[in-house]
TORDREN-671945 format. One record per residue: residue in one letter; x, y, z of N, C-alpha, C in turn. Coordinates in steps of 0.2 Angstrom, whole numbers, padded with zeros to 4 digits, m for minus. Layout:
BEGIN
A  X  Y  Z  X  Y  Z  X  Y  Z;
...
# end
This chain:
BEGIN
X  0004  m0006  0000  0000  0000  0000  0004  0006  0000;
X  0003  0009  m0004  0007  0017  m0004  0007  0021  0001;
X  0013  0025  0003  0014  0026  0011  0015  0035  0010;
X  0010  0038  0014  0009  0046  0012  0015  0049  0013;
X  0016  0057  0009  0018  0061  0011  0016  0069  0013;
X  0019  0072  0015  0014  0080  0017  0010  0081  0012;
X  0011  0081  0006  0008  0083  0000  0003  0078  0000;
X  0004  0072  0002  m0004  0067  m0001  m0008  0071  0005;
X  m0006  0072  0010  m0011  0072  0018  m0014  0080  0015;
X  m0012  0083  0011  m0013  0088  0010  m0019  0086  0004;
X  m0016  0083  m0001  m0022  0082  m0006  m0027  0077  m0002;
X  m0028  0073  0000  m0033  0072  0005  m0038  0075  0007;
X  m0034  0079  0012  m0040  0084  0015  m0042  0089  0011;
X  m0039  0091  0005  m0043  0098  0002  m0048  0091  m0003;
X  m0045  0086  m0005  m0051  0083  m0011  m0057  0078  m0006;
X  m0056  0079  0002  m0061  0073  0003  m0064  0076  0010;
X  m0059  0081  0012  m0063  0084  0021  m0064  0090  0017;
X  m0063  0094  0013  m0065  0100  0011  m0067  0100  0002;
X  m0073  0094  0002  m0074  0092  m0006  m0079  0099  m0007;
X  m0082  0103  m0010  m0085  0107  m0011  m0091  0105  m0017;
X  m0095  0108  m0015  m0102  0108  m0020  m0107  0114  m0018;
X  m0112  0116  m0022  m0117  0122  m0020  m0121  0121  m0012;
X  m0121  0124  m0009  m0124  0123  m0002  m0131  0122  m0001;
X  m0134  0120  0004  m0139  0118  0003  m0142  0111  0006;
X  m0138  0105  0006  m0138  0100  0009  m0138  0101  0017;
X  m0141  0098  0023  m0141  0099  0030  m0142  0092  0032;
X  m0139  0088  0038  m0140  0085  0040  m0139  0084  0049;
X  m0141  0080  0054  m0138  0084  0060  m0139  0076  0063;
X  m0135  0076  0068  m0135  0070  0074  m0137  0071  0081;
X  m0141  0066  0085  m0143  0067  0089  m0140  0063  0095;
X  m0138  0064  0100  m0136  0060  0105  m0139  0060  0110;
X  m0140  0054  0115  m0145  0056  0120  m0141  0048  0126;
X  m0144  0051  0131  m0141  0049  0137  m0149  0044  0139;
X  m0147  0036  0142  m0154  0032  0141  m0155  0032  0148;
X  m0160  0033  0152  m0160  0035  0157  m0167  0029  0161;
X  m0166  0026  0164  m0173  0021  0169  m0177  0027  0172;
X  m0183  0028  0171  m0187  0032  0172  m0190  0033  0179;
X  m0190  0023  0182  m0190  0024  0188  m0186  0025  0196;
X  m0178  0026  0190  m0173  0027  0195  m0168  0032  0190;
X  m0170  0039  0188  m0164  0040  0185  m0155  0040  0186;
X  m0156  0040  0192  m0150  0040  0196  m0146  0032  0195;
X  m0152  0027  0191  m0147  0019  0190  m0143  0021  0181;
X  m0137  0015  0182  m0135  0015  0175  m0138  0011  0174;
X  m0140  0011  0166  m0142  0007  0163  m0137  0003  0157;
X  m0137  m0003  0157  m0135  m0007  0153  m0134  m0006  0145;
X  m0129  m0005  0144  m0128  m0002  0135  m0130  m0009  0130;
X  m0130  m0014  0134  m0131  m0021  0130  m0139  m0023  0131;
X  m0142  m0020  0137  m0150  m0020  0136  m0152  m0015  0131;
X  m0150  m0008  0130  m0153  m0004  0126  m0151  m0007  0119;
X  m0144  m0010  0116  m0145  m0010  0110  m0150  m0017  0109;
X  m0151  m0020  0112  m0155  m0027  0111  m0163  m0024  0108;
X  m0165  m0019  0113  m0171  m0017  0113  m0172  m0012  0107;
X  m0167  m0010  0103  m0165  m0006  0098  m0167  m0011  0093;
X  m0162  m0015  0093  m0161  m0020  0087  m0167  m0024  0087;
X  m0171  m0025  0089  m0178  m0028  0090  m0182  m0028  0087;
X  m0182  m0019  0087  m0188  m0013  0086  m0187  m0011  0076;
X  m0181  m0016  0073  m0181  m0014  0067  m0175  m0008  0065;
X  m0174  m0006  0058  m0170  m0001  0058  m0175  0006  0060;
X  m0173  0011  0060  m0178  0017  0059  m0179  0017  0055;
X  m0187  0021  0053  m0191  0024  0046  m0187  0028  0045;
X  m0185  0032  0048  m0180  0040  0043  m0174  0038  0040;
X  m0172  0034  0041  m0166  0032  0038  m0160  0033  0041;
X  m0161  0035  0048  m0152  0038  0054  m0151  0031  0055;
X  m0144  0030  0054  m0140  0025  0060  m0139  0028  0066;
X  m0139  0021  0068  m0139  0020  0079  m0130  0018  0079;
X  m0128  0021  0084  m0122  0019  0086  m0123  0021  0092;
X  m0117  0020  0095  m0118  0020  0102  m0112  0023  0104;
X  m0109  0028  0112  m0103  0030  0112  m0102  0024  0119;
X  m0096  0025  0120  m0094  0023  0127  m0097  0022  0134;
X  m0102  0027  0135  m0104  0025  0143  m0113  0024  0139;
X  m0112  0022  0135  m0120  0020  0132  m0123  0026  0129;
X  m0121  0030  0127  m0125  0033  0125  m0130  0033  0118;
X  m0135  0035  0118  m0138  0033  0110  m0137  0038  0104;
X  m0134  0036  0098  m0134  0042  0095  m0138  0041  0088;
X  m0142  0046  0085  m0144  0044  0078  m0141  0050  0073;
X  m0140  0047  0068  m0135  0050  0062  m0140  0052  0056;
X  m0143  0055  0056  m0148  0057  0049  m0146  0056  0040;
X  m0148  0055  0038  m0145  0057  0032  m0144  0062  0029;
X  m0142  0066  0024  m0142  0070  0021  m0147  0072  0019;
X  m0149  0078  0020  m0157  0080  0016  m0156  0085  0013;
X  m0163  0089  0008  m0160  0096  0002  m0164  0100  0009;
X  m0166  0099  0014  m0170  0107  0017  m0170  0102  0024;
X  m0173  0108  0028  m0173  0107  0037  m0180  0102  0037;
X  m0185  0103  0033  m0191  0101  0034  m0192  0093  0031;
X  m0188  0091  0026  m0188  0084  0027  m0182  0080  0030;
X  m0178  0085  0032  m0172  0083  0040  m0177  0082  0045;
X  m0180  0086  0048  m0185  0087  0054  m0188  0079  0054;
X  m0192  0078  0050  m0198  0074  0048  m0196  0068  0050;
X  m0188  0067  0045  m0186  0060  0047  m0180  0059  0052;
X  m0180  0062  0054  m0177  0064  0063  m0180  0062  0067;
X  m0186  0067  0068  m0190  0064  0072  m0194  0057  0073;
X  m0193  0055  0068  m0201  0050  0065  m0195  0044  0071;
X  m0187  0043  0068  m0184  0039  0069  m0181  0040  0078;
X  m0182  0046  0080  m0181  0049  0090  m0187  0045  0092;
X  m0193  0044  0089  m0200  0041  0091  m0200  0034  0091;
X  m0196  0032  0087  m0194  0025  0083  m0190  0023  0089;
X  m0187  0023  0092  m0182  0022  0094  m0184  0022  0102;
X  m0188  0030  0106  m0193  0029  0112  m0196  0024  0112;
X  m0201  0023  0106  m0206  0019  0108  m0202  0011  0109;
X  m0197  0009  0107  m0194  0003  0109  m0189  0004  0115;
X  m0189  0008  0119  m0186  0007  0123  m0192  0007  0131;
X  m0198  0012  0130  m0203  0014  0134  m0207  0008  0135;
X  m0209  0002  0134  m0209  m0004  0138  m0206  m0007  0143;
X  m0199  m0006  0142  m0194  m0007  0146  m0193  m0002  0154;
X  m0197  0003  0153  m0197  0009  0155  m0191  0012  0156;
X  m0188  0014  0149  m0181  0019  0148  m0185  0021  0145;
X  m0181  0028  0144  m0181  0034  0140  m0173  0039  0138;
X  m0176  0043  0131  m0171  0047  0131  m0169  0053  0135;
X  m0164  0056  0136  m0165  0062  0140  m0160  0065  0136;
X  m0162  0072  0136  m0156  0077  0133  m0154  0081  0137;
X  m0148  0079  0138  m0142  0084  0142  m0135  0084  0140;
X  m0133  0089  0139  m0126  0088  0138  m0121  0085  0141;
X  m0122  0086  0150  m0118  0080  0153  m0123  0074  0156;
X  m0124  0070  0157  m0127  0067  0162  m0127  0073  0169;
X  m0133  0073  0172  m0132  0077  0179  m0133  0074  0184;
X  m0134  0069  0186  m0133  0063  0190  m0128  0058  0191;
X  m0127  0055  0188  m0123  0050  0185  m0116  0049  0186;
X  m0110  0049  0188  m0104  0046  0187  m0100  0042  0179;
X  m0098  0043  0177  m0096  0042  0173  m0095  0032  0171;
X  m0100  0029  0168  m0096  0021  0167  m0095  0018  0159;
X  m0087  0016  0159  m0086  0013  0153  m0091  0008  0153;
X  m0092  0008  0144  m0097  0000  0145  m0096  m0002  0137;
X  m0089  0001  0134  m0089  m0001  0130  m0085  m0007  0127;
X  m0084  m0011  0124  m0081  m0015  0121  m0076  m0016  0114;
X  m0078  m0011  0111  m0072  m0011  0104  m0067  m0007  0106;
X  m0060  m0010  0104  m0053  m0009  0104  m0053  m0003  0103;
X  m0057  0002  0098  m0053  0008  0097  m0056  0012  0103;
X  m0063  0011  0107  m0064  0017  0113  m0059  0014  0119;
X  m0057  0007  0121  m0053  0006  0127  m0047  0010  0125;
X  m0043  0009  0117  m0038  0013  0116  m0038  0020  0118;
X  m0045  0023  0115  m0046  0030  0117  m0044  0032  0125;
X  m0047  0026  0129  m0048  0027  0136  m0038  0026  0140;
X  m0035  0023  0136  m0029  0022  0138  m0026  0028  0137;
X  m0027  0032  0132  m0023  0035  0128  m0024  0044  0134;
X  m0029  0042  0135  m0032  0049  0138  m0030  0047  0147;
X  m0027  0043  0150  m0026  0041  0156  m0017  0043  0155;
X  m0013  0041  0149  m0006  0040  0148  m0007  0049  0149;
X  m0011  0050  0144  m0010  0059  0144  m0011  0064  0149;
X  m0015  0061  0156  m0016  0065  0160  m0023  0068  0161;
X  m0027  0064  0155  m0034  0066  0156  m0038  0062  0156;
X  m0037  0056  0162  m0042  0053  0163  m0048  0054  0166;
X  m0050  0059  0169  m0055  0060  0174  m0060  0062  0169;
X  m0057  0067  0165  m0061  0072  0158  m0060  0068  0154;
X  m0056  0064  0152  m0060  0060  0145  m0064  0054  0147;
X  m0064  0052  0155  m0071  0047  0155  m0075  0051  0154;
X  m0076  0058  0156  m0083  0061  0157  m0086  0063  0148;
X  m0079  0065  0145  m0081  0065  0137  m0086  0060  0133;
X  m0082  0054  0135  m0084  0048  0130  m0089  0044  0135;
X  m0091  0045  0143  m0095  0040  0144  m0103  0047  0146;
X  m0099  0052  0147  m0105  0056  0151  m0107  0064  0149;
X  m0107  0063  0141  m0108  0071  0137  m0112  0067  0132;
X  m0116  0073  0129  m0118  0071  0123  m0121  0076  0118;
X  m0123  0077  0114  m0122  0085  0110  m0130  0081  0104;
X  m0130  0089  0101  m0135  0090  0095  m0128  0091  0089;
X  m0128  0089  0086  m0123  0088  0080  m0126  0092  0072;
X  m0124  0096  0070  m0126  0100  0063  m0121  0098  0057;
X  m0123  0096  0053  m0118  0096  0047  m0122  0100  0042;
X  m0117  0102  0039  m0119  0108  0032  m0114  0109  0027;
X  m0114  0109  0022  m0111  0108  0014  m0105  0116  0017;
X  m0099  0112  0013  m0090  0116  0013  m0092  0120  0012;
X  m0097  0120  0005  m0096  0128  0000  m0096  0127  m0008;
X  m0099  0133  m0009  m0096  0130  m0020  m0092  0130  m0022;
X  m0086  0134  m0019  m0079  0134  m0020  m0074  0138  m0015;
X  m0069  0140  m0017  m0064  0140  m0012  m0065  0146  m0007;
X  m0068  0150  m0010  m0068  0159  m0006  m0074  0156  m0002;
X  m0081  0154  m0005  m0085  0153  m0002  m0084  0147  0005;
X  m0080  0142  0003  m0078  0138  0010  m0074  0142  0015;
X  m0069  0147  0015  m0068  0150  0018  m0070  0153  0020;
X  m0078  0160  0017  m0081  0162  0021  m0085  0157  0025;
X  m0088  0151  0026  m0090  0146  0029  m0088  0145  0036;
X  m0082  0141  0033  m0078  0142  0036  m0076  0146  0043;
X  m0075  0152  0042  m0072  0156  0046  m0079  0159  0052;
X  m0086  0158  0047  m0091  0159  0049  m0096  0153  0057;
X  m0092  0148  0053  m0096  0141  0058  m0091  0143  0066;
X  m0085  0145  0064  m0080  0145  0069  m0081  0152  0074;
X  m0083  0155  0071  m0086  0163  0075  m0091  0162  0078;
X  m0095  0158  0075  m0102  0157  0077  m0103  0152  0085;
X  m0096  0147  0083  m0096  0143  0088  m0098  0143  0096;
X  m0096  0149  0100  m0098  0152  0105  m0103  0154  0107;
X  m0106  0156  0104  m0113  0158  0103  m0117  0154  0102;
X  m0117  0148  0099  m0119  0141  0100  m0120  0139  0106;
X  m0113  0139  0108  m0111  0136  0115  m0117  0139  0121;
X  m0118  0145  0120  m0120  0149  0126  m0129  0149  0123;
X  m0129  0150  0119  m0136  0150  0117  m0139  0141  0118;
X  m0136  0138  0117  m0139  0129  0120  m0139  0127  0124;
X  m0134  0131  0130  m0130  0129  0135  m0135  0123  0138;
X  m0135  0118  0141  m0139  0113  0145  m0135  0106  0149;
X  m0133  0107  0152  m0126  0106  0157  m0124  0109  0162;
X  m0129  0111  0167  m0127  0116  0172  m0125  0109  0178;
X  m0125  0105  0176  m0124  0100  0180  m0118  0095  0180;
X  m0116  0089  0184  m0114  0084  0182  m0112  0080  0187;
X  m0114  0075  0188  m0112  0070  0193  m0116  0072  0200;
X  m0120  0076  0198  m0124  0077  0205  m0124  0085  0209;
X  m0119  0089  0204  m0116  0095  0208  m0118  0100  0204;
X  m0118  0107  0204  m0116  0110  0200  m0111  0113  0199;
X  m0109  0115  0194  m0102  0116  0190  m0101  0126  0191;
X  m0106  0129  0190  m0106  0137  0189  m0106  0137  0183;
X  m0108  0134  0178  m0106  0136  0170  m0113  0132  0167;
X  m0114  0135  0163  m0122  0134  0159  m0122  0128  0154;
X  m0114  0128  0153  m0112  0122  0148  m0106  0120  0151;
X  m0107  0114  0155  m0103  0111  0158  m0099  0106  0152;
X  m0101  0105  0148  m0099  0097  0144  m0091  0103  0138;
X  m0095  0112  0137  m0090  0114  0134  m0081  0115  0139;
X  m0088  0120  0146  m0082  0121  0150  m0076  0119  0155;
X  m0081  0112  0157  m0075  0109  0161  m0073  0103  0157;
X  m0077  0099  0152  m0074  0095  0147  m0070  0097  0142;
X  m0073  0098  0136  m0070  0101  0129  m0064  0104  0132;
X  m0064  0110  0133  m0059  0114  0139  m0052  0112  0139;
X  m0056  0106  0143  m0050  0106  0149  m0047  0096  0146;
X  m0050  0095  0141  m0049  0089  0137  m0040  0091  0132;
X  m0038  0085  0128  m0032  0083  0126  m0032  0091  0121;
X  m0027  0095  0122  m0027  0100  0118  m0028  0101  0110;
X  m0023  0094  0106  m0019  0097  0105  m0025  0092  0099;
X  m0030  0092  0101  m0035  0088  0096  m0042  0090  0096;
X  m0042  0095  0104  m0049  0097  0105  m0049  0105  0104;
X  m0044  0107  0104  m0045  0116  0103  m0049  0117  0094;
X  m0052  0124  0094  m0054  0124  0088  m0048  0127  0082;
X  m0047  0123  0076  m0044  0123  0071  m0042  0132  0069;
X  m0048  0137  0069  m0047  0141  0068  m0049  0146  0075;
X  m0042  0150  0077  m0040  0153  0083  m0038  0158  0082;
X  m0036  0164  0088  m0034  0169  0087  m0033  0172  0081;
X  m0037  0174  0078  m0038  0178  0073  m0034  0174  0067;
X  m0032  0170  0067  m0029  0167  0061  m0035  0164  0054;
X  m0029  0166  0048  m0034  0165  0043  m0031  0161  0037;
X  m0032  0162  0031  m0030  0157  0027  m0033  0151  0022;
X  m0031  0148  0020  m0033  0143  0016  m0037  0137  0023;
X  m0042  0137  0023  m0043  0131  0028  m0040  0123  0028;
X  m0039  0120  0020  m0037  0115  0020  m0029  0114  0024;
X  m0025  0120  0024  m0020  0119  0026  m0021  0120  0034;
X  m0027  0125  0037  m0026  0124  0043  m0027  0115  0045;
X  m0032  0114  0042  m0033  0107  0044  m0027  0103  0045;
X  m0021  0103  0038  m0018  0101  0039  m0013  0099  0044;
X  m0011  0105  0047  m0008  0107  0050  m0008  0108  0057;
X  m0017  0105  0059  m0018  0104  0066  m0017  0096  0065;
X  m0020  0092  0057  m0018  0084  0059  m0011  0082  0060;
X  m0007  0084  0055  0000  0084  0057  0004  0085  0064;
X  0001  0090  0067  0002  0092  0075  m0001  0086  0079;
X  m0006  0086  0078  m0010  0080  0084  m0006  0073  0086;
X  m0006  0073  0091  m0002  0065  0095  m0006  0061  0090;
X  m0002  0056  0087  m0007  0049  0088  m0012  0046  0091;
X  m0016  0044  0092  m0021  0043  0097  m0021  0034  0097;
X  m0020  0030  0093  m0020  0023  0090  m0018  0022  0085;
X  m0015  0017  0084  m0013  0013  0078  m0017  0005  0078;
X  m0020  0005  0073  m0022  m0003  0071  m0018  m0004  0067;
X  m0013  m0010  0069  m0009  m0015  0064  m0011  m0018  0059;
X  m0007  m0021  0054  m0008  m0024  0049  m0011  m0031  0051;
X  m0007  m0034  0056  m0009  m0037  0062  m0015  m0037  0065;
X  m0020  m0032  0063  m0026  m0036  0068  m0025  m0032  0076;
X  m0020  m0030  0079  m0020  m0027  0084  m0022  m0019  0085;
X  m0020  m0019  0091  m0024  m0010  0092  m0018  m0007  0098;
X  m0015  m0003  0095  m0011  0000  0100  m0011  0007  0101;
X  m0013  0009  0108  m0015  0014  0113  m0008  0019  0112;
X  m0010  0026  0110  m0005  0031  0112  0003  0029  0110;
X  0004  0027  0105  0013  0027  0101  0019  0032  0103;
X  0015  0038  0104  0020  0043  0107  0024  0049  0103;
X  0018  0049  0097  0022  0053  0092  0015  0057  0088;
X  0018  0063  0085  0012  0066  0081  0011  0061  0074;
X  0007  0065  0070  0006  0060  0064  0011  0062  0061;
X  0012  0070  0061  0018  0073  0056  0029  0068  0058;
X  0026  0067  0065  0032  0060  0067  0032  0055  0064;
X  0026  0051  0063  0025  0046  0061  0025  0046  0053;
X  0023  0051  0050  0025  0053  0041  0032  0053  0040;
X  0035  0053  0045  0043  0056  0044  0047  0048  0044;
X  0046  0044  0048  0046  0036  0050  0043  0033  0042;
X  0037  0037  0038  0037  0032  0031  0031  0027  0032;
X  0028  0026  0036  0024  0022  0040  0017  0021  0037;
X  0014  0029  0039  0006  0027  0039  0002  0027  0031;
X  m0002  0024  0030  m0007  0025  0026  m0011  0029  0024;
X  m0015  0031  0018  m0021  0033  0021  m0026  0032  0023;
X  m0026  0024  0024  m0031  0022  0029  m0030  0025  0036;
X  m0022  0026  0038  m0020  0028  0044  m0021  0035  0044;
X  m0022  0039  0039  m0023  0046  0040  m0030  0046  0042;
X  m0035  0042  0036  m0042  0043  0038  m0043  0040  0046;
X  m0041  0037  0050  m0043  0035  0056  m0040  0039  0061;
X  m0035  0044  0060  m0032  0048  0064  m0036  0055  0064;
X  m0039  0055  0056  m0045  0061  0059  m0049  0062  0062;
X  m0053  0054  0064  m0058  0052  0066  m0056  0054  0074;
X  m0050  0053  0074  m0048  0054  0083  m0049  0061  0084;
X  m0048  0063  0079  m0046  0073  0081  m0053  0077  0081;
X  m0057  0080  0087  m0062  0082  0089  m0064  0091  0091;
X  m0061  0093  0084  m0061  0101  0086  m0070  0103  0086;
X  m0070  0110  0090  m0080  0108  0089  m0082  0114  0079;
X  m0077  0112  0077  m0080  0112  0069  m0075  0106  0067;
X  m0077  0103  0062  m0071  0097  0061  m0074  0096  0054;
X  m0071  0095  0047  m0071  0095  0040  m0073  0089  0039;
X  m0076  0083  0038  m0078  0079  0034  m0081  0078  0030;
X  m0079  0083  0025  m0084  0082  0016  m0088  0088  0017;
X  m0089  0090  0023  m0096  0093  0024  m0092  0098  0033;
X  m0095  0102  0034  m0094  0106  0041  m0099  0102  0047;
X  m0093  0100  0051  m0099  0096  0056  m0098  0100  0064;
X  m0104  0103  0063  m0102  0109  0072  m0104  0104  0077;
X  m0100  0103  0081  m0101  0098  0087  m0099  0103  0092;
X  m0102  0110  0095  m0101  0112  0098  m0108  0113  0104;
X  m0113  0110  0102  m0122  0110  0102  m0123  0106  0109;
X  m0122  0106  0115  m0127  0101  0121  m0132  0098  0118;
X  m0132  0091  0122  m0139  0091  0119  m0144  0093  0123;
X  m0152  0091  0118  m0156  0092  0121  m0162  0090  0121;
X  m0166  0094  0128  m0173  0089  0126  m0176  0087  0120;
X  m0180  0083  0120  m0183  0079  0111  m0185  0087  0109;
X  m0190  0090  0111  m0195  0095  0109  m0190  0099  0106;
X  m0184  0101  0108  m0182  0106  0106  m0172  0105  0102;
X  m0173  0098  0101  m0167  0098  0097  m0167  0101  0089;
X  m0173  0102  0084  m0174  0103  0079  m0173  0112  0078;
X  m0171  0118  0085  m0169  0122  0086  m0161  0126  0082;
X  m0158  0121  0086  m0152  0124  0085  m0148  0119  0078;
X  m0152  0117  0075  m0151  0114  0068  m0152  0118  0063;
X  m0159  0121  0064  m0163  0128  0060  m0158  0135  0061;
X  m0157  0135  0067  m0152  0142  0067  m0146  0140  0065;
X  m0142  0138  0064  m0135  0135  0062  m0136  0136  0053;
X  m0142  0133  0052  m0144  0129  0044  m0144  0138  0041;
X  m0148  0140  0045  m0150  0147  0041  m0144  0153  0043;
X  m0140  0152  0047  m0134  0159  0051  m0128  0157  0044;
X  m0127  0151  0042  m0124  0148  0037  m0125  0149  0029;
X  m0132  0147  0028  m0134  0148  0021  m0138  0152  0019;
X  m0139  0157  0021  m0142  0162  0020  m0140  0166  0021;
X  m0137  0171  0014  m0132  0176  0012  m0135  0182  0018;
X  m0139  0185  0019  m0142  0192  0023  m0139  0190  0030;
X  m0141  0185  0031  m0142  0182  0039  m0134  0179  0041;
X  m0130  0176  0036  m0124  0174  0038  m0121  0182  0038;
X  m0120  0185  0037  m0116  0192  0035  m0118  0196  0042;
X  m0125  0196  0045  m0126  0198  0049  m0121  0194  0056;
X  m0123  0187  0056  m0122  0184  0060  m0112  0187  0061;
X  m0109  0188  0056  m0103  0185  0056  m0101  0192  0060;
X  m0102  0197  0058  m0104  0204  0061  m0105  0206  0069;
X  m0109  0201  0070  m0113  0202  0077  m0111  0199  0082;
X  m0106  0192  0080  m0103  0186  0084  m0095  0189  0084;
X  m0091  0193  0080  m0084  0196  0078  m0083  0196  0087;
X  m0088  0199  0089  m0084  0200  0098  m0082  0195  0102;
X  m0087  0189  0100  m0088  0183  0106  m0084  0177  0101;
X  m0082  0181  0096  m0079  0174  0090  m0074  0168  0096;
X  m0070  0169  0097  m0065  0168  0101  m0065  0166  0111;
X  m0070  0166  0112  m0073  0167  0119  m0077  0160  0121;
X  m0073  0152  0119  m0076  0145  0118  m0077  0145  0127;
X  m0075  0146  0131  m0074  0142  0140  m0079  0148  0143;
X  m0083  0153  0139  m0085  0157  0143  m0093  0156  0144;
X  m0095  0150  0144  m0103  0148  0146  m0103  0144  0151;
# end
């Protein structure tokens, strides 16, 4: 297999995290914390949910179920041309999904962090325990069990841009907007049972205060540019997170950035695309702009901050305004 160099990592992400096309497409993710209705305070089983899941059929809308680390439930929408056949089959599959769980008596809840609850791994596949290794070696494991077992978010994707100036006004716009996301959804005053003093705990004390050099946003302190290259040049800086062998194995934290491991001759681009997958800034380029910046939140009101996102974005008057009005709080991520 052909073994990359800066130039392929670079042709990568501008031909495949920064593919461009006319704007327009929206899609978003839901994540939710499964909660026993008559003891919110019990964990629930991530192996009794997915049973009950997998029982009930796929969903009618067409979202995949995955699951994160401490059981969380997530559904993945597909792609749609407007917000109102996004909603429709969003919703149908959030209902899809309750109604097999609600004889059990569980239910979904939308909170950013768990506000009760303690952090429990419940996961089983090699790349979260690795996750879970790698954030213990680095000195955060208190806040990466609470990331991966005990947060959960409203997820928005929206199309790069037509072309190059247009992704970078995008761009530069999803990243200003960020903050104001943050504090406009806040829903996380909580966690473990305490309060925190911050409106959005899941941004504050987790994202935060989580692995830096994976979790800060891509674009900071007034830096500008070709986006593809910023990307680049946050992947290339990032630790490794894991490595999956040719072998079949899975090794936790290797001890070196990618731009290390490129120098060594080594990774793929299999290994580049799985190294992205590690990297969690709250805008992050996959083909498409994906703001993972969003708490989540209750049922009634996640279809919210999907519609404001959708329209602060693609809507020339209103993204101009927005970009305008956010210029002061662009850079003010820890302030909710």
């Amino acid at each position: 297999m052909t073994r990359l160099t800066v130039d392929g990592v670079y042709q990568h992400i501008r031909g495949v995290c920064f593919k461009k096309g006319p704007p327009g497409t929206v899609g978003a993710e839901t994540e939710w914390l499964v909660v026993d209705t008559a003891d919110p305070a019990a964990h629930v089983s991530a192996g009794r949910v997915r049973s009950l899941v997998a029982e009930a059929g796929p969903p009618p809308g067409g979202s995949a179920v995955t699951y994160e680390p401490g059981g969380q439930l997530e559904l993945s929408s597909a792609p749609f041309g407007g917000l109102a056949p996004l909603h429709a089959a969003l919703e149908s599959d959030i209902a899809h999904v309750q109604a097999a769980l609600a004889p059990a008596g569980l239910a979904l809840a939308g909170h950013g962090v768990d506000p009760v609850r303690e952090p429990r791994f419940q996961a089983e596949h090699p790349r979260y325990q690795c996750m879970r290794d790698y954030f213990r070696a680095g000195g955060f494991a208190d806040v990466g069990m609470a990331m991966m077992c005990s947060s959960a978010s409203v997820q928005v994707c929206l199309d790069i841009g037509a072309d190059d100036a247009d992704a970078a006004r995008r761009w530069r716009l999803a990243h200003a907007l960020g903050p104001v996301l943050v504090a406009a959804f806040a829903n996380s005053p909580l966690h473990a049972g305490r309060r925190t003093g911050m409106r959005s705990s899941r941004q504050g004390i987790i994202w935060t205060e989580l692995d830096p050099c994976r979790t800060l946003p891509v674009l900071r302190d007034g830096a500008d540019g070709d986006p593809a290259e910023a990307w680049t040049r946050y992947a290339l800086d990032a630790r490794v997170m894991l490595v999956h062998t040719a072998s079949g194995d899975w090794v936790s934290d290797p001890g070196m950035s990618f731009g290390e491991w490129l120098g060594k001759g080594e990774p793929t681009e299999i290994d580049l695309e799985y190294h992205l997958s590690t990297l969690f800034p709250p805008v992050r380029p996959r083909g498409w702009l994906e703001l993972r910046m969003i708490d989540a939140l209750p049922a009634r009101y996640w279809p919210v901050p999907v519609a404001v996102a959708t329209a602060l974005l693609d809507d020339p008057a209103a993204a101009a305004a927005a970009e305008a009005a956010a210029e002061p709080v662009a850079r003010l991520w820890a302030e909710s």
